[in-house]
Each structure stands twice: as C-alpha cells, then as structure tokens.
N, CA, C and O atoms as a DFTB+ gen file, in Angstrom:
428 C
 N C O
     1  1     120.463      58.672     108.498
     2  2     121.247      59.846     108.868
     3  2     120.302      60.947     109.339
     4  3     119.313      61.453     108.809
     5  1     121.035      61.201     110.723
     6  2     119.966      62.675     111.206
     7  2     119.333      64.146     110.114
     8  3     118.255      64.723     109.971
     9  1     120.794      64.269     109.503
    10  2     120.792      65.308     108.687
    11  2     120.350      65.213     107.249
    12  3     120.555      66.129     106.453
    13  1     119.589      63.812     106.850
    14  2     119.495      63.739     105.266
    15  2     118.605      64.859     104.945
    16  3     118.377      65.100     103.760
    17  1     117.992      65.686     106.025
    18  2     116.583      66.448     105.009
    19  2     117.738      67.532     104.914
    20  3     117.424      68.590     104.368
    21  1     119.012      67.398     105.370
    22  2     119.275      68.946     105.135
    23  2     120.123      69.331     103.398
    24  3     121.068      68.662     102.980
    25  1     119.506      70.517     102.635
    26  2     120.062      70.076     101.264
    27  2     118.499      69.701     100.382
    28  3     118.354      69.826      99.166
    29  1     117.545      69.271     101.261
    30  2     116.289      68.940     100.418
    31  2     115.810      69.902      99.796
    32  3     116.294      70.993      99.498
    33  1     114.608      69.345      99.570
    34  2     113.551      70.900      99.319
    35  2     113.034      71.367     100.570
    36  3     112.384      70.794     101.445
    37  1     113.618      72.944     100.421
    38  2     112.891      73.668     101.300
    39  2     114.119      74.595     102.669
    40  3     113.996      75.313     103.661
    41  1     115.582      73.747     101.581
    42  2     116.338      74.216     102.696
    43  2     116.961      75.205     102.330
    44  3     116.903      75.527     101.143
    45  1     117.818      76.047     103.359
    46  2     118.452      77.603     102.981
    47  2     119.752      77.163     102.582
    48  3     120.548      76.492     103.240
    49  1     119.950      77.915     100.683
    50  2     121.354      77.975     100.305
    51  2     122.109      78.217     101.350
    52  3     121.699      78.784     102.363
    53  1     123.577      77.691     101.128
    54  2     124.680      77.753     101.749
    55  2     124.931      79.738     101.715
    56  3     124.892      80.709     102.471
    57  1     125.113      79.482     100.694
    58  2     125.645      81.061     100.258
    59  2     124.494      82.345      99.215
    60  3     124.829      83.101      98.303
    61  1     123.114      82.121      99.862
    62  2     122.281      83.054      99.265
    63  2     122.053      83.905      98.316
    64  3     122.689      84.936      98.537
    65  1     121.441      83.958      97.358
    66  2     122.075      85.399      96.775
    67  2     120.212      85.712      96.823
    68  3     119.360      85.008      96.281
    69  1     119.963      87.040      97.686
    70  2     119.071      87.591      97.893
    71  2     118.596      88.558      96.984
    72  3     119.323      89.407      96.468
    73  1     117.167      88.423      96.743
    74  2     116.285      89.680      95.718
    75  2     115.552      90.057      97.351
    76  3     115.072      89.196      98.088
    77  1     115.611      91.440      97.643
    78  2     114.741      92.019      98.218
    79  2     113.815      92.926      98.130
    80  3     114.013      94.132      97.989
    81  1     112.624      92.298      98.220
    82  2     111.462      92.979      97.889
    83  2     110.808      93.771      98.876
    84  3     110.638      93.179      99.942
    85  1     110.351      95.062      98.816
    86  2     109.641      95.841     100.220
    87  2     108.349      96.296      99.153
    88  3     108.236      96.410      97.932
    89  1     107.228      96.534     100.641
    90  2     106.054      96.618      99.508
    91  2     105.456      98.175     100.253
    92  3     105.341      98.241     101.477
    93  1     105.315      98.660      99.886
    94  2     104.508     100.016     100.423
    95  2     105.678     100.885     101.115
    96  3     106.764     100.961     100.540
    97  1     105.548     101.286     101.865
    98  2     106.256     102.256     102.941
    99  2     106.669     101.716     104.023
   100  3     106.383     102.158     105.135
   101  1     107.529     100.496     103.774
   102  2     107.785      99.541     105.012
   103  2     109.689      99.601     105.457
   104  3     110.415      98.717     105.910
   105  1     109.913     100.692     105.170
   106  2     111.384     101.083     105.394
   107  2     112.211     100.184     104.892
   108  3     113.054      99.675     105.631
   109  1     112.107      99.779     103.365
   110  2     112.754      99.268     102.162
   111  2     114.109     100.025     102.137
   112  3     115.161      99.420     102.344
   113  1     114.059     101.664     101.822
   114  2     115.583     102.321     101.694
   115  2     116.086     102.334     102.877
   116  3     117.249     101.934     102.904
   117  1     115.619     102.665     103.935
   118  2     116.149     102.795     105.415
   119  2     116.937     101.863     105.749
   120  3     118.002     102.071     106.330
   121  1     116.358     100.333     105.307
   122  2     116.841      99.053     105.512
   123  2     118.394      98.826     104.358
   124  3     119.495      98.391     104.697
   125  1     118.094      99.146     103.418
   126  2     119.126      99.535     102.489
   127  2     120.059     100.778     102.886
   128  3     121.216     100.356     102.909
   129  1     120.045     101.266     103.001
   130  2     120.825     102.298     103.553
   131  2     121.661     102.454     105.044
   132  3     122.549     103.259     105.324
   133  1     120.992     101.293     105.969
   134  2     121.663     100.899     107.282
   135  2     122.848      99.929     106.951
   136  3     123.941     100.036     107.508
   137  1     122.479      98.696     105.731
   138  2     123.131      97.938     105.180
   139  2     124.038      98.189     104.327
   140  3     124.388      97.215     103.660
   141  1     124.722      99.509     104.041
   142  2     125.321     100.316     103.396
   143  2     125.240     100.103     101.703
   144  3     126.114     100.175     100.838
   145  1     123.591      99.769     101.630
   146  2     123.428      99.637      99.982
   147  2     123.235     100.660      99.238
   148  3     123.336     100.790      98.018
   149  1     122.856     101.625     100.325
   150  2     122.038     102.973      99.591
   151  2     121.045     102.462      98.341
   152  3     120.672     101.319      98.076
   153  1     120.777     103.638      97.721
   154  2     120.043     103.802      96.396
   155  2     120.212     103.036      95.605
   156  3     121.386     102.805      95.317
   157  1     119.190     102.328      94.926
   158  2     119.517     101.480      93.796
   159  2     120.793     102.089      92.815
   160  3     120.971     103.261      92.484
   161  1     121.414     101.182      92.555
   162  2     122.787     102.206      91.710
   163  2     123.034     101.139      90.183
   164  3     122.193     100.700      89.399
   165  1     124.306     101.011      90.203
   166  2     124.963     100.838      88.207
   167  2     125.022      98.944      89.007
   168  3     125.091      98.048      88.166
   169  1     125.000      98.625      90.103
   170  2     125.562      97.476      90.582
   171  2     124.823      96.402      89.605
   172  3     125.403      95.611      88.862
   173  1     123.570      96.529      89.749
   174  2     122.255      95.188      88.833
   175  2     123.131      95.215      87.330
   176  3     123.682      94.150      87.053
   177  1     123.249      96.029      86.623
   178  2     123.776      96.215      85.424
   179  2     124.903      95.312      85.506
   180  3     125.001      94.246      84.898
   181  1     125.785      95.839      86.338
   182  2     127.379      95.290      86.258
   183  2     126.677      93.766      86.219
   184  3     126.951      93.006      85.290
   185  1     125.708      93.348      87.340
   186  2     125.631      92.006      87.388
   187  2     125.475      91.437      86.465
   188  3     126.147      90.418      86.306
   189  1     124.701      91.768      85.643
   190  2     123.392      91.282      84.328
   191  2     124.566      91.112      83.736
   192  3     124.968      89.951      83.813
   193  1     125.314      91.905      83.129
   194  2     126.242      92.053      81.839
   195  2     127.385      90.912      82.325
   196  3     127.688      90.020      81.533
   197  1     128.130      90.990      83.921
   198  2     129.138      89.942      83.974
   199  2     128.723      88.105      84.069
   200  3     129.441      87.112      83.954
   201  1     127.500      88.239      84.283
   202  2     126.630      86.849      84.467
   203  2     126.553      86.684      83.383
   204  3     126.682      85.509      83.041
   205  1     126.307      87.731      82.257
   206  2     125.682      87.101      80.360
   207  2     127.020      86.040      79.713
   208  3     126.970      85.200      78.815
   209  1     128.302      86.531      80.670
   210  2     129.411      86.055      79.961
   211  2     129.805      84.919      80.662
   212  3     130.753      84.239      80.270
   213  1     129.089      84.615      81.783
   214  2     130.043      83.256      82.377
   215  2     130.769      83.783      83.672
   216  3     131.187      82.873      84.387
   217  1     131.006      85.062      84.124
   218  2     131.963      85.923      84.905
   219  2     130.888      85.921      85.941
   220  3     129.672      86.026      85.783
   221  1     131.873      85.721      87.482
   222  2     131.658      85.946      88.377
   223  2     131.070      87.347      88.784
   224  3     131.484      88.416      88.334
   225  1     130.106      87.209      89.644
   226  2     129.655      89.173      89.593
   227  2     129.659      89.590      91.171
   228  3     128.853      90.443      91.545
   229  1     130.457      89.063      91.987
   230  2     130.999      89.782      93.540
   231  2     131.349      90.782      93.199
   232  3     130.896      91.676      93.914
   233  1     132.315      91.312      91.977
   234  2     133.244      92.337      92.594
   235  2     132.088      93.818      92.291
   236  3     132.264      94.994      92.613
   237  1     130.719      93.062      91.438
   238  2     129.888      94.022      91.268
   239  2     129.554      94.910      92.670
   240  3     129.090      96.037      92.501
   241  1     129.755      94.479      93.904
   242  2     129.021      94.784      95.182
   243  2     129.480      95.875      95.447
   244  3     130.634      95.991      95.859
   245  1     128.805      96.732      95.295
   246  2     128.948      98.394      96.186
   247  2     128.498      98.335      97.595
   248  3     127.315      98.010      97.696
   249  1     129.132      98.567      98.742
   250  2     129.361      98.818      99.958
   251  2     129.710      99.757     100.765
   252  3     130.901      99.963     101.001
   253  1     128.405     100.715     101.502
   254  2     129.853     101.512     102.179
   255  2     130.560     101.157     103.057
   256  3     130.461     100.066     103.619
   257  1     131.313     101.951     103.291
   258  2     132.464     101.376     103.473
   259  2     132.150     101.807     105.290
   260  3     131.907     102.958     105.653
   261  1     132.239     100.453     106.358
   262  2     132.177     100.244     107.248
   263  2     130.585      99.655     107.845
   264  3     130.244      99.598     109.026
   265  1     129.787      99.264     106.655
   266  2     129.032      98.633     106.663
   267  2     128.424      97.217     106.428
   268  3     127.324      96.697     106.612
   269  1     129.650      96.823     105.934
   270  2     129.775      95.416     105.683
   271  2     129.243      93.834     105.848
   272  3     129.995      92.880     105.645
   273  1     128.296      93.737     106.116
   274  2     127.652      92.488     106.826
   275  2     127.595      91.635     105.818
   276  3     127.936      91.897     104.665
   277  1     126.948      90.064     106.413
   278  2     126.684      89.312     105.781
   279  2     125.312      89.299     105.048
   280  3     124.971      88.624     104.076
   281  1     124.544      90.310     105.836
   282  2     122.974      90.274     104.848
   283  2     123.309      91.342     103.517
   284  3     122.976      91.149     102.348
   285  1     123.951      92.336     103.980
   286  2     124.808      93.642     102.802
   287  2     125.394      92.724     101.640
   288  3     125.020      92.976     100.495
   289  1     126.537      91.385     101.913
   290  2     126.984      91.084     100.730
   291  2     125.918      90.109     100.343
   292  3     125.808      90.121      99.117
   293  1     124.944      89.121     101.004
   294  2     124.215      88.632     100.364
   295  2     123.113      89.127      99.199
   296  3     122.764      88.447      98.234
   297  1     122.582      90.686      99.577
   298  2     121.523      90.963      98.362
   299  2     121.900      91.462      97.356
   300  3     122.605      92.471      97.340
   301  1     121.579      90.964      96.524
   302  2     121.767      90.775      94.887
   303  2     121.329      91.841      94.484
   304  3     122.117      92.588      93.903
   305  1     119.611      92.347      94.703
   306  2     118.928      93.199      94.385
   307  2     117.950      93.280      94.656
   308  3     117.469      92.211      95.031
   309  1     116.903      94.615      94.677
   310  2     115.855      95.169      95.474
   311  2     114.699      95.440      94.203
   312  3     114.790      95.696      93.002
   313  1     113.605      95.239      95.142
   314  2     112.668      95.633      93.943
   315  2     111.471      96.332      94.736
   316  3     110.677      95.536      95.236
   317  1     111.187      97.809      94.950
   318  2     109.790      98.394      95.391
   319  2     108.946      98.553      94.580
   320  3     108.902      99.336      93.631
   321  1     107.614      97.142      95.245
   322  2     107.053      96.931      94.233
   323  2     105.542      98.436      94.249
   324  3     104.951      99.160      95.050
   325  1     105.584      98.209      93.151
   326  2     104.983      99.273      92.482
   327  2     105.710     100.690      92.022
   328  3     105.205     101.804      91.884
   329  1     107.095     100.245      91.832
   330  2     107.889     101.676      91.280
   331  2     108.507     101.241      90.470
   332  3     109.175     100.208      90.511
   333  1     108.300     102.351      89.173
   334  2     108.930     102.115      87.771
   335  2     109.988     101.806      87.631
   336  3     110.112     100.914      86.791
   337  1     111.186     102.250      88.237
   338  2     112.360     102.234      87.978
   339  2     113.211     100.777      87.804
   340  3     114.441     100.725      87.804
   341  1     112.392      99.702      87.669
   342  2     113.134      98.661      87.724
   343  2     112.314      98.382      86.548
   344  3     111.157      98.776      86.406
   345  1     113.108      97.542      85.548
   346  2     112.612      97.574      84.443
   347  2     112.257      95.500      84.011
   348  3     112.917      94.494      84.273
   349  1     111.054      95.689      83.352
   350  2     110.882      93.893      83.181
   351  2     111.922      92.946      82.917
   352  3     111.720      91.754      83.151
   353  1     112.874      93.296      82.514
   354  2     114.638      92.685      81.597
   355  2     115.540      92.725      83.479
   356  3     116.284      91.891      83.993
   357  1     115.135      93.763      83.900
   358  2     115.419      93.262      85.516
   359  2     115.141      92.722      86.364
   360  3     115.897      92.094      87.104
   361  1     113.896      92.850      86.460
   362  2     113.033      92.041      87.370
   363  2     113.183      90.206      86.606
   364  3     113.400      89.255      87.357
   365  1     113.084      90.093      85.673
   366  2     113.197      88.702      84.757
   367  2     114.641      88.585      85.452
   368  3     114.556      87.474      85.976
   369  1     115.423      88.890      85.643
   370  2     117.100      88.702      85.546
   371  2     117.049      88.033      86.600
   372  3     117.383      86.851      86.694
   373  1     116.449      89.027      87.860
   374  2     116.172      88.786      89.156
   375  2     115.861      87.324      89.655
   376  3     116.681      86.501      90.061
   377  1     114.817      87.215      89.564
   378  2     114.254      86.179      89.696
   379  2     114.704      85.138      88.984
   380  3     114.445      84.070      89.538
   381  1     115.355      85.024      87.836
   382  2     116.774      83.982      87.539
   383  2     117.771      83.290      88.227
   384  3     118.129      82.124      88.392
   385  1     118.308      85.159      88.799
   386  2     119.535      84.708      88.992
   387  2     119.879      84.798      91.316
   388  3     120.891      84.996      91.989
   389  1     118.679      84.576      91.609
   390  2     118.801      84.776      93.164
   391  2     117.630      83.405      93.439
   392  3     116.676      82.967      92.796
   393  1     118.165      83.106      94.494
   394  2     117.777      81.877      95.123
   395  2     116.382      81.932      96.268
   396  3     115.541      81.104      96.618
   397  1     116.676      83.428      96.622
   398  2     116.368      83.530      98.327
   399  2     115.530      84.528      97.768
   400  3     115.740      84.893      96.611
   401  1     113.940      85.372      98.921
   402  2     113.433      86.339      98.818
   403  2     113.735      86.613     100.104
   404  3     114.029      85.710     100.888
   405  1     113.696      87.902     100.457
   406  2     113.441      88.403     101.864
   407  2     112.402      89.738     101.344
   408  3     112.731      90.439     100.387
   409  1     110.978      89.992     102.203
   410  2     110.206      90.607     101.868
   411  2     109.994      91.516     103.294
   412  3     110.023      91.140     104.465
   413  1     109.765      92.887     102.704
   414  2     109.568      93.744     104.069
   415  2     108.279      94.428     103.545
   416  3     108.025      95.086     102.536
   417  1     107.408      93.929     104.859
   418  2     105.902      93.815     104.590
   419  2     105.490      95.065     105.733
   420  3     106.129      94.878     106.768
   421  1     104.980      95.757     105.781
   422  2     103.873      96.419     106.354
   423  2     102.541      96.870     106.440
   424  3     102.046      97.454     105.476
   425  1     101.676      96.606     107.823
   426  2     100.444      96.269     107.642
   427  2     100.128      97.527     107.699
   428  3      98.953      97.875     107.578
C-alpha cells in the first residue's frame, strides 16, 4: 500500500493539540494575539482541571471572536521560554497533554 507510512512514526496528528513555544523576542504575543489568543489567560487551568477528570477540555478555548482559525483552535498552550509565569505543574501538564510543538525562533 502507497500510504502504509502514513500514521507511522513521524507523522502529523489528525487533530493536533499544539504547545507553542517562542524563544526571545520573536513575536510570540503578536502571533497570539493575530490568532485571537491574546494573553496567556484562566484557559491552561480550565484545561488541567477538566483533563484530571476524564472531561473533554474544547469548551476551555477562549477566542476572539472573529478570529477563529484552525491554528487558533489547535494551540493548547504557549510557553516564553525564559519567563516565570508558567509554572513547572504547567509546563509538566504541557508536554503530557499536546502532541505537536510549533516553535518561533529568532536569530
């Protein structure tokens, strides 16, 4: 079969659930904020707590409203690395519970 590698190792989930990582000053919020994610907000929480129980965590997704895409509902959550505000019990969660990285790098 043409298609057996697809599904192997190495191939892209059907339905993603993205951690996005930006490293320095590489327009991490800008990119979040075009995608109508804005500011890190209560959303990671809602996730953590409805995932501990077995519960689906979509309806966690904050969106603004007319921003809607498919990369917007895919990310799970953001992490700028080297800033406090994300805490080890998150970052651990993270990397649990998302499949995919997308990294915004600047040289």
């Amino acid at each position: 079969d043409s298609d057996s590698h697809l599904g192997g190792v190495g191939s892209f989930p059907e339905n993603p659930r993205i951690y996005l990582i930006h490293i320095g000053k590489c327009g991490g919020v800008t990119t979040m904020e075009t995608l109508g994610r804005g500011a890190r907000s209560k959303e990671l929480m809602c996730r953590m707590e409805k995932r501990s129980t077995g519960v689906a965590d979509d309806d966690c997704r904050q969106i603004k409203r007319g921003r809607n895409s498919t990369l917007s509902r895919r990310i799970i959550g953001r992490y700028h690395v080297g800033s406090p505000s994300v805490s080890g019990k998150e970052i651990k969660w993270l990397l649990n519970n998302t499949d995919t990285f997308l990294y915004l790098i600047r040289d």
